[in-house]
C-alpha positions as CSV (number, residue, x, y, z in Angstrom):
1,X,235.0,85.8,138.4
2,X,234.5,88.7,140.2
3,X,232.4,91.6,140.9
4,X,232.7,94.9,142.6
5,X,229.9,97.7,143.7
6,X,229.3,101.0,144.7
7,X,226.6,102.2,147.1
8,X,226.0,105.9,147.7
9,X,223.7,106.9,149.9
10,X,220.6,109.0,148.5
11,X,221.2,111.7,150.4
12,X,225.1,112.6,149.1
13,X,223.7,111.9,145.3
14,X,221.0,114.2,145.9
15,X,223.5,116.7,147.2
16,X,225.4,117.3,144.1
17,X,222.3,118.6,142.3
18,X,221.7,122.1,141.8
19,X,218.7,123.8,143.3
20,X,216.6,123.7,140.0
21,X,217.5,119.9,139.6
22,X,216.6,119.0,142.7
23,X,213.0,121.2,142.4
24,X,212.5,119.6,139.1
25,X,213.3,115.5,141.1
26,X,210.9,117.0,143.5
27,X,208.3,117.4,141.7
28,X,208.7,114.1,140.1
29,X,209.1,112.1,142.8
30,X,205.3,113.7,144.3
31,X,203.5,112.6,141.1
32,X,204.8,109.1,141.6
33,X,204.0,108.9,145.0
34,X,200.5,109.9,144.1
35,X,199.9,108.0,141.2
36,X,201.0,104.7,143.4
37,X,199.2,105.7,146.4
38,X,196.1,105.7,144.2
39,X,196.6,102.4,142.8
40,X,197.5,100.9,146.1
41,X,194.2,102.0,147.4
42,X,192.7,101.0,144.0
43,X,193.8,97.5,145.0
44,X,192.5,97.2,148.2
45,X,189.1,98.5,147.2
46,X,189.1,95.8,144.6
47,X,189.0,97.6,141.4
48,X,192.2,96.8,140.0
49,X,194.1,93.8,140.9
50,X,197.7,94.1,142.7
51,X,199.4,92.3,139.6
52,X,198.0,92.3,136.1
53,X,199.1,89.2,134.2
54,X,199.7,89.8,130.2
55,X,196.9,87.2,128.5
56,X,198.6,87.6,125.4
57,X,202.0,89.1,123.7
58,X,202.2,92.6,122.6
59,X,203.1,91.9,119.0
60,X,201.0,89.5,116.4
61,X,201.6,86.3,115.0
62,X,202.8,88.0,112.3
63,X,205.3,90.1,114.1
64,X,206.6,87.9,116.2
65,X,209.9,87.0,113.8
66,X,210.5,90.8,113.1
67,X,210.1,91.8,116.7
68,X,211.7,89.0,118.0
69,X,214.9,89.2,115.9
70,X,215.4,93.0,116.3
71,X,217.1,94.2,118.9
72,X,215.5,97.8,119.0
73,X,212.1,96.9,118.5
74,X,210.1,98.4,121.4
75,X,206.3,98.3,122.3
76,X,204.4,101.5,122.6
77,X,201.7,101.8,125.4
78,X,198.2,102.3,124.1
79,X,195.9,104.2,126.6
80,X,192.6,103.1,124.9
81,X,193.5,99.7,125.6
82,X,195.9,99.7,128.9
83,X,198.4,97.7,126.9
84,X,201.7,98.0,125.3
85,X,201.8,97.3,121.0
86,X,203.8,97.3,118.4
């Protein structure tokens, strides 16, 4: 058994993108960095914890065959609730 893999650096990946591309990454990359700087300092203030543990499955006894069995079945985030559903 074997394995081979490629590292490139981020800096020659970036390189080949065109000037809108790389605007559009950008912008991206700031809202993530300032939507997990807020919950990093969420998490040391105490009002959300570092890791939230799942207290129960997304799906229903009743779903769990049909989810379970099909391979494109995915769970849709609810933002009333903070948790994913089928």
């Amino acid at each position: 058994v074997g394995a081979e893999i490629l590292l490139v650096h981020p800096d020659y990946l970036l390189a080949t993108l065109g000037r809108a591309q790389l605007d559009a990454y950008a912008a991206k990359l700031a809202q993530r960095e300032t939507a997990a700087y807020r919950y990093w300092q969420d998490t040391f203030v105490g009002s959300r914890p570092f890791v939230q543990v799942k207290a129960a499955p997304p799906y229903t006894p009743d779903q769990e065959k049909r989810v379970l069995l099909d391979p494109r079945a995915r769970a849709q985030y609810d933002p009333q609730s903070s948790e994913y559903r089928f």
